[in-house]
Biotite code that builds the C-alpha atoms (Angstrom):
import biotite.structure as struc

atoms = struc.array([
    struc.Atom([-72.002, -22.709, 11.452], chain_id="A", res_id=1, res_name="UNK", atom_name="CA", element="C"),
    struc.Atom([-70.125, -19.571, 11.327], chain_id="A", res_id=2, res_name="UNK", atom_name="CA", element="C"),
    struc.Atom([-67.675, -18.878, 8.417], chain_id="A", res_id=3, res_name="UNK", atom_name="CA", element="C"),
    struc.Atom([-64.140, -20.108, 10.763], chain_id="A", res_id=4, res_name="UNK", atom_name="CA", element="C"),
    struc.Atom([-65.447, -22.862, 11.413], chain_id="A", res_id=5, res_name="UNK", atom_name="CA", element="C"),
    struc.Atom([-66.537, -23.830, 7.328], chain_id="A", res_id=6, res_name="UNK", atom_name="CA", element="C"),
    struc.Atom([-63.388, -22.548, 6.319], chain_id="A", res_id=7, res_name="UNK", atom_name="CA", element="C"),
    struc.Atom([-62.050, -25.391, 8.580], chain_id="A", res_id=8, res_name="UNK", atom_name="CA", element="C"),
    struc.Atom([-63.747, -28.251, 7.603], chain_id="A", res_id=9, res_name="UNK", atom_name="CA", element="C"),
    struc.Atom([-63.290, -27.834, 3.600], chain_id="A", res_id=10, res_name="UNK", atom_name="CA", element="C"),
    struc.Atom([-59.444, -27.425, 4.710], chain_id="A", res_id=11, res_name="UNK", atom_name="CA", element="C"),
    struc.Atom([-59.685, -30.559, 6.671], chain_id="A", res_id=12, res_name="UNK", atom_name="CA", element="C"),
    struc.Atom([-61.544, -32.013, 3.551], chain_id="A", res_id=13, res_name="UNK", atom_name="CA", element="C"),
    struc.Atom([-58.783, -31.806, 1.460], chain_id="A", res_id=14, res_name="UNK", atom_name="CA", element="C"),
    struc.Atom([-56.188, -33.586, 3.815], chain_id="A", res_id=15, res_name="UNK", atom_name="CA", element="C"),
    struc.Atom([-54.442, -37.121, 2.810], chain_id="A", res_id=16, res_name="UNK", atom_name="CA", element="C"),
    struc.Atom([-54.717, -40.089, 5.255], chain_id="A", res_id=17, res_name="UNK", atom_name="CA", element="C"),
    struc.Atom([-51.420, -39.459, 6.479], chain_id="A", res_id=18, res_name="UNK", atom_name="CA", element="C"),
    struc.Atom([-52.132, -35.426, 7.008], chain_id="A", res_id=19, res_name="UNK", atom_name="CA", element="C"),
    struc.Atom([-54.929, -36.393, 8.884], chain_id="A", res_id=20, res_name="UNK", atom_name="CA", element="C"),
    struc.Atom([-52.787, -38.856, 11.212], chain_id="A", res_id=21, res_name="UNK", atom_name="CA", element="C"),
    struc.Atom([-50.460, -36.217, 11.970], chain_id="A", res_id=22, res_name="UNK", atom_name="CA", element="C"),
    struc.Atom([-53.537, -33.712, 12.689], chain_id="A", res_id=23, res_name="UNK", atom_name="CA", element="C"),
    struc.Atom([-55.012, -35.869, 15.378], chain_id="A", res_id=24, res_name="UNK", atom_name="CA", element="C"),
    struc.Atom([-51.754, -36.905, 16.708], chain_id="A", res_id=25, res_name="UNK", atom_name="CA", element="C"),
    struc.Atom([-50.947, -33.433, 16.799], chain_id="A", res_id=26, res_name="UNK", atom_name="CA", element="C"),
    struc.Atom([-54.218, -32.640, 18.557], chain_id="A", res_id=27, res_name="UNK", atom_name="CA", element="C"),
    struc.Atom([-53.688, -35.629, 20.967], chain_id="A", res_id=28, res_name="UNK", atom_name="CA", element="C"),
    struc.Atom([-50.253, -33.690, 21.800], chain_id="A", res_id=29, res_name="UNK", atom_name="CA", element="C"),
    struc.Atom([-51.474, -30.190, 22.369], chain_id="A", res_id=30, res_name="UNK", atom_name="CA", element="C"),
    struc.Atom([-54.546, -30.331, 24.368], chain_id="A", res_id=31, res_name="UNK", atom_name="CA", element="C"),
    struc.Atom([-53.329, -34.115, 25.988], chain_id="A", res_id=32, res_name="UNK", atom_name="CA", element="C"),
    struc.Atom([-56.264, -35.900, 25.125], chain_id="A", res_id=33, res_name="UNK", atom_name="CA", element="C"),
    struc.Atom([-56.332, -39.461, 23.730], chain_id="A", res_id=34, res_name="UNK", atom_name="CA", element="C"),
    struc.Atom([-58.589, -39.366, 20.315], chain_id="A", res_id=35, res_name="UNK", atom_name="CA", element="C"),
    struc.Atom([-59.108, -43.376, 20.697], chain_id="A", res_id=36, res_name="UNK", atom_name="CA", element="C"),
    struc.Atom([-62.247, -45.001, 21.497], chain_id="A", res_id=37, res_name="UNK", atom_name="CA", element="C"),
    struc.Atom([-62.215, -49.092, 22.189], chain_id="A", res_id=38, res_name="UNK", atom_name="CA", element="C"),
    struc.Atom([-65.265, -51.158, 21.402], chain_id="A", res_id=39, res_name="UNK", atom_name="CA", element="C"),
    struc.Atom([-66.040, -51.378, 25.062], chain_id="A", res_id=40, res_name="UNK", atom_name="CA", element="C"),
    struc.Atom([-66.254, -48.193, 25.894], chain_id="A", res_id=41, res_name="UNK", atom_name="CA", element="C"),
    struc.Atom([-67.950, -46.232, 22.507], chain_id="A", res_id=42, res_name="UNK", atom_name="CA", element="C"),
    struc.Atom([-71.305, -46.310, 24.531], chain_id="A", res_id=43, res_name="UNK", atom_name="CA", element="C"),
    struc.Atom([-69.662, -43.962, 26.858], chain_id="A", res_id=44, res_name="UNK", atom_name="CA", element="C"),
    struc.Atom([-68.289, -41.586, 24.835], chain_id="A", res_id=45, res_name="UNK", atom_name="CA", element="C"),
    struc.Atom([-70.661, -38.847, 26.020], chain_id="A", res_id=46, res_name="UNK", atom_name="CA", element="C"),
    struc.Atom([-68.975, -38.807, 29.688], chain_id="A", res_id=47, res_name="UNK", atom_name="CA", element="C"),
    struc.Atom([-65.493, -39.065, 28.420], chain_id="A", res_id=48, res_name="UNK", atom_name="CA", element="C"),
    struc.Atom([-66.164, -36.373, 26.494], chain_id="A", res_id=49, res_name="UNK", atom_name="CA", element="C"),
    struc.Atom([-67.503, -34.357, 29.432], chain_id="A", res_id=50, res_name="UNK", atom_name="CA", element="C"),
    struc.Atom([-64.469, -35.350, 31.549], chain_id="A", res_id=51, res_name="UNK", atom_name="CA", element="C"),
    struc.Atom([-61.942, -33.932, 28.442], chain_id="A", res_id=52, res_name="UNK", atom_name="CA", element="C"),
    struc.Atom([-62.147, -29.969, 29.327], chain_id="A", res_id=53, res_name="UNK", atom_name="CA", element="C"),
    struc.Atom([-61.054, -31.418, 32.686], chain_id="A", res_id=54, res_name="UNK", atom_name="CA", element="C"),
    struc.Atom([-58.275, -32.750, 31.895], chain_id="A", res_id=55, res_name="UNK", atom_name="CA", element="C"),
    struc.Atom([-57.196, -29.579, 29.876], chain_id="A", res_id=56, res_name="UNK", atom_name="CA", element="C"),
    struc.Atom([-57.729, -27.348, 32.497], chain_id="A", res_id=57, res_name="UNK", atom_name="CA", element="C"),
    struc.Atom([-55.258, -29.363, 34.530], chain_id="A", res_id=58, res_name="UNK", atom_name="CA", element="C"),
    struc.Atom([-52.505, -29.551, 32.082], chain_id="A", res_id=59, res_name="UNK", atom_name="CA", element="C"),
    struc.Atom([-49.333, -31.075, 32.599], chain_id="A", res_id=60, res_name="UNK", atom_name="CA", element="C"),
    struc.Atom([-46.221, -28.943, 33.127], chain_id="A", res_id=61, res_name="UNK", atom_name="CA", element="C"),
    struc.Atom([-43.516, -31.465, 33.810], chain_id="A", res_id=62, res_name="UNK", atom_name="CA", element="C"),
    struc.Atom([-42.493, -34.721, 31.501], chain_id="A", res_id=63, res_name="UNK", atom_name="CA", element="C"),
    struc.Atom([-40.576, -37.286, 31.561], chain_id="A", res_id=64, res_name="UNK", atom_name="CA", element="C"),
    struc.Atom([-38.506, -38.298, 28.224], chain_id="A", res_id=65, res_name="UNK", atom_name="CA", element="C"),
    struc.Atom([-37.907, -42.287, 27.918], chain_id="A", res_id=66, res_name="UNK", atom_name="CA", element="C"),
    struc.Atom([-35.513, -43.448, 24.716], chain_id="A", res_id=67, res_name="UNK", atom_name="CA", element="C"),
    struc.Atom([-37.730, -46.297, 23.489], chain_id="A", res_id=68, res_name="UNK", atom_name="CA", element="C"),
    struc.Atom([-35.583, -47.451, 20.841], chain_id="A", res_id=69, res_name="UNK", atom_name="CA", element="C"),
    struc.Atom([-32.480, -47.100, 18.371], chain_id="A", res_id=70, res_name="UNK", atom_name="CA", element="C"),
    struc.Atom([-32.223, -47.986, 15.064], chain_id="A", res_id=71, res_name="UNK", atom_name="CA", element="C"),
    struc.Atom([-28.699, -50.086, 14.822], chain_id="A", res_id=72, res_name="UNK", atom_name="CA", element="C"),
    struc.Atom([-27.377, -47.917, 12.339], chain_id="A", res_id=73, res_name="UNK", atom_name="CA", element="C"),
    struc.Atom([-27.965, -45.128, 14.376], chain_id="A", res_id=74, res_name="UNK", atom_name="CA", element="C"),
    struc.Atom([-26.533, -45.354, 17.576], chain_id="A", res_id=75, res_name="UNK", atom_name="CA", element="C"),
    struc.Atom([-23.439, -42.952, 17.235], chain_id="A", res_id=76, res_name="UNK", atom_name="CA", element="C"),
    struc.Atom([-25.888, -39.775, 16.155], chain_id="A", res_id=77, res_name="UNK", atom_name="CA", element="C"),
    struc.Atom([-28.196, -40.818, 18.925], chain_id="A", res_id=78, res_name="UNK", atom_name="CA", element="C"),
    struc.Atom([-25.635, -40.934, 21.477], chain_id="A", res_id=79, res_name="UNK", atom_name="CA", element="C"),
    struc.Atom([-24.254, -37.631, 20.721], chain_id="A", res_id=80, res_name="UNK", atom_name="CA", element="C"),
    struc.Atom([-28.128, -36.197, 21.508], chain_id="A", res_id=81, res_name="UNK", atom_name="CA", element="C"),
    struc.Atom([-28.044, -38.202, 24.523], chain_id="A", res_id=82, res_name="UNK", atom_name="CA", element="C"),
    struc.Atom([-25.077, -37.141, 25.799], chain_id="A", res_id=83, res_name="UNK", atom_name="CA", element="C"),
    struc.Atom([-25.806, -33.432, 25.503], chain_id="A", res_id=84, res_name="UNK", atom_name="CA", element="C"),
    struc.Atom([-29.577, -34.045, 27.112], chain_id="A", res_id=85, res_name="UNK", atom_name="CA", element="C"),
    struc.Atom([-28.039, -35.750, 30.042], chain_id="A", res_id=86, res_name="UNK", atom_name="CA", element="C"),
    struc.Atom([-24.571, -34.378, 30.648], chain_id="A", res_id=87, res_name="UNK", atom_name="CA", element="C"),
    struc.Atom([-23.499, -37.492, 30.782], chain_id="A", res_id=88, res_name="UNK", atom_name="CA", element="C"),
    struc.Atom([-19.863, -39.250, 29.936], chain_id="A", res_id=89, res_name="UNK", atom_name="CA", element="C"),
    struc.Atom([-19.423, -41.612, 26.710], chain_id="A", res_id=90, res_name="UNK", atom_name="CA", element="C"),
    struc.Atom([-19.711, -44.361, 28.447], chain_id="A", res_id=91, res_name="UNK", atom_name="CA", element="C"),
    struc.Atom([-22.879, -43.701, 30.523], chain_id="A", res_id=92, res_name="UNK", atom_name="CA", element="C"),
    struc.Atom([-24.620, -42.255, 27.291], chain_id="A", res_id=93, res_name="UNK", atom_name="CA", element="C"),
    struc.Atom([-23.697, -45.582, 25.650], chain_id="A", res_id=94, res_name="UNK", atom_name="CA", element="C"),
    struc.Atom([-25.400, -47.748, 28.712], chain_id="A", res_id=95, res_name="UNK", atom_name="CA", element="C"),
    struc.Atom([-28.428, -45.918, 28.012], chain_id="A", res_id=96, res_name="UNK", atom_name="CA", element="C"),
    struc.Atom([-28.473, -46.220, 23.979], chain_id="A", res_id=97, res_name="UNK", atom_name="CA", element="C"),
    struc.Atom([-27.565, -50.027, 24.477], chain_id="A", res_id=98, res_name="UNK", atom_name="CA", element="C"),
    struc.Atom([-30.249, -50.600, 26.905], chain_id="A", res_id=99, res_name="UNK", atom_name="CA", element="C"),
    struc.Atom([-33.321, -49.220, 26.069], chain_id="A", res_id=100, res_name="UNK", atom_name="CA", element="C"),
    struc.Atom([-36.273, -48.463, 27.035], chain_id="A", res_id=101, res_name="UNK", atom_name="CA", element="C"),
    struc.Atom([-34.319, -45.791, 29.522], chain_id="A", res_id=102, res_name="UNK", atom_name="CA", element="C"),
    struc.Atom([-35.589, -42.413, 31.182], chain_id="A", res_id=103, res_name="UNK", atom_name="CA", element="C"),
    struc.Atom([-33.294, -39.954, 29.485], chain_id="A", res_id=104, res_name="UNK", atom_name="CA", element="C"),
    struc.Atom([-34.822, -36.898, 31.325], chain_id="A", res_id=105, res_name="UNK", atom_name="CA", element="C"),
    struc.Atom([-37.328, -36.219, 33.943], chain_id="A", res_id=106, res_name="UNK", atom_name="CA", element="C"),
    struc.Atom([-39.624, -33.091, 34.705], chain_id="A", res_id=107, res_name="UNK", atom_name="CA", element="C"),
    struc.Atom([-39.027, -31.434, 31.594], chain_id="A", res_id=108, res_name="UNK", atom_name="CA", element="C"),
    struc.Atom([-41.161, -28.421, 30.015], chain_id="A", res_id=109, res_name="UNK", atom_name="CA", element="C"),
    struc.Atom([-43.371, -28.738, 27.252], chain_id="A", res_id=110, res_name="UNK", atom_name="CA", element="C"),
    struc.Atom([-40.707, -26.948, 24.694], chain_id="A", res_id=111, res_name="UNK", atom_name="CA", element="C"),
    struc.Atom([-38.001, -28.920, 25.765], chain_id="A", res_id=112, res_name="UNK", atom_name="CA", element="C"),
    struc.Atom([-39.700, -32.484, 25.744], chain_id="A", res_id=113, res_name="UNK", atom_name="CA", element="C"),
    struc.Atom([-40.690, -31.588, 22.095], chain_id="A", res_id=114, res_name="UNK", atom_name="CA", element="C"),
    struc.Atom([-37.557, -30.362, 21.007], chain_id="A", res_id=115, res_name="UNK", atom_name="CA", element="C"),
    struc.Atom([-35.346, -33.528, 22.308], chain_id="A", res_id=116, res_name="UNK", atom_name="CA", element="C"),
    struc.Atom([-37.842, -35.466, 20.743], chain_id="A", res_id=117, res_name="UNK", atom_name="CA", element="C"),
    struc.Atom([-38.018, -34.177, 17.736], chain_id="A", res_id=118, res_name="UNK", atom_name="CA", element="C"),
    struc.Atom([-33.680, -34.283, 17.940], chain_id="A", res_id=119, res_name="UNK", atom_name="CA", element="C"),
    struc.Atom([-33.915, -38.154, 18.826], chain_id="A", res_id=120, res_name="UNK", atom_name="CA", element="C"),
    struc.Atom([-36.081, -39.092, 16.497], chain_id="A", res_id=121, res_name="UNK", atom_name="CA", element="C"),
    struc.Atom([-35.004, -37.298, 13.265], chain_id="A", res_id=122, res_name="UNK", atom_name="CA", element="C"),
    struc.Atom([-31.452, -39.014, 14.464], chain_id="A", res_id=123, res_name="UNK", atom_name="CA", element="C"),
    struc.Atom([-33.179, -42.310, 14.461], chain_id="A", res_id=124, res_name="UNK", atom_name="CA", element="C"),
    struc.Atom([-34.437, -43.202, 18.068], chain_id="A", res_id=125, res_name="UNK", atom_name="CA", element="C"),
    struc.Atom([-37.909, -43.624, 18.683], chain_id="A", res_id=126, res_name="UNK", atom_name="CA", element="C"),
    struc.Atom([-39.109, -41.740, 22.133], chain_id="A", res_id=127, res_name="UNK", atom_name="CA", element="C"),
    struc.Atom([-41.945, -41.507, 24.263], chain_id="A", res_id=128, res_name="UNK", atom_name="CA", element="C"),
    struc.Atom([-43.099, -38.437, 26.352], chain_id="A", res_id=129, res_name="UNK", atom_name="CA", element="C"),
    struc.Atom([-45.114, -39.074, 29.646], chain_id="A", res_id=130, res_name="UNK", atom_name="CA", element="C"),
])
């Protein structure tokens, strides 16, 4: 192994649990593949792995931002993110906070998916990006 690649893995050695969460979650994120393997399917990991460059090659260019959740307490500093994402008025912003799970945007970029989630969630909504 060259010397990159050791310098790596005795970096990687010294992560916590949690660091190492965020690592493959941020992995999963930035080259879109999914880092889980079920009990069914660990004989085939070979072939998944062969289908994974793939899938990178192909990467997505357009997502779609769906508001999951809101914590009750909340609600106001979501809506105010909502409402500048969308455009919309007060009241439609408030449909969508009261009835989640709603599409908030669709065919967004890679940057701007990231940063409105990263908005929602540090004001206490929970999003997913497809």
């Amino acid at each position: 192994m060259n010397d990159k690649l050791n310098t790596i893995i005795e970096q990687l050695k010294t992560l916590t649990l949690l660091e190492a969460a965020e690592l493959v979650k941020e992995i999963e994120t930035v080259f879109g593949v999914d880092t889980s393997v079920s009990v069914a399917s660990a004989g085939s990991a070979a072939p998944a792995a062969a289908a994974a460059p793939a899938e990178v090659a192909e990467e997505k260019t357009s997502f779609d931002l769906i508001l999951e959740s809101v914590a009750p307490d909340k609600k106001i500093a979501v809506l105010k993110i909502v409402r500048n994402v969308t455009g919309l008025g007060l009241k439609e912003s408030k449909d969508i906070v009261d009835n989640t799970p709603k599409t908030l945007k669709e065919g967004a970029s890679k940057e701007e998916s990231e940063t409105i989630k990263k908005e929602l969630e540090a004001a206490g909504g929970k999003v997913t990006v497809k």
